[in-house]
C-alpha positions in Angstrom: 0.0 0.0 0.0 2.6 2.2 0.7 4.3 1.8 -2.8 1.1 2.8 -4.2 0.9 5.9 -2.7 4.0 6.8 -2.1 5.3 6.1 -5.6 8.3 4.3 -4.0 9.8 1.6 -2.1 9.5 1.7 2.1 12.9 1.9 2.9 14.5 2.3 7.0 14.8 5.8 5.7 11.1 6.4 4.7 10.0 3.7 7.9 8.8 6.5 10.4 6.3 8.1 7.6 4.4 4.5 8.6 4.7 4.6 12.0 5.5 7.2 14.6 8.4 5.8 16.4 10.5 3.8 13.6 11.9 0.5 14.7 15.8 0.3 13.5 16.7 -3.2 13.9 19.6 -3.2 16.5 22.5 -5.4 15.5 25.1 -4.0 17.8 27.5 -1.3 18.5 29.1 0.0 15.0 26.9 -1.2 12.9 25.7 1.4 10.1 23.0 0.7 8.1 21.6 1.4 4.6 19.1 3.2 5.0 18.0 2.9 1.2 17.2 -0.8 1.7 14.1 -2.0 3.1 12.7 -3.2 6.5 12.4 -6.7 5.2 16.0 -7.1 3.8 17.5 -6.5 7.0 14.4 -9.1 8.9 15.8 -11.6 6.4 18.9 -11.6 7.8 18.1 -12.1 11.4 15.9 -14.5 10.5 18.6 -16.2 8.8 21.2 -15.3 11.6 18.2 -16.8 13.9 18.1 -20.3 12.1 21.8 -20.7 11.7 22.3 -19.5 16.1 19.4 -22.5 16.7 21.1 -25.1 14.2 24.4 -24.6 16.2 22.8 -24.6 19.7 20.3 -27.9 18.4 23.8 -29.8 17.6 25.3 -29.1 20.5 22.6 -30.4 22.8 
């Protein structure tokens, strides 16, 4: 819906024109971020850092 209106992509630099406090995903001390990419790309990635953290804990139990 956003992309409709907008005429562009949500991006972390567009994310608090959706809500009024923007969630930045928190990856640690120096970490910068593009804020050009999207909310999603960066979910990906802790997802996938999430799986790969559970795979490693599920082999070690």
């Amino acid at each position: 819906e956003y992309q409709v209106i907008q005429q562009r992509k949500l991006t972390l630099d567009h994310l608090g024109e959706v809500i009024i406090y923007p969630r930045y995903p928190d990856q640690g001390e120096d970490m910068d971020y593009n804020l050009n990419l999207s909310p999603s790309h960066y979910l990906r990635n802790s997802l996938e850092l999430l799986r790969h953290t559970k795979g490693i804990a599920e082999r070690e139990m």
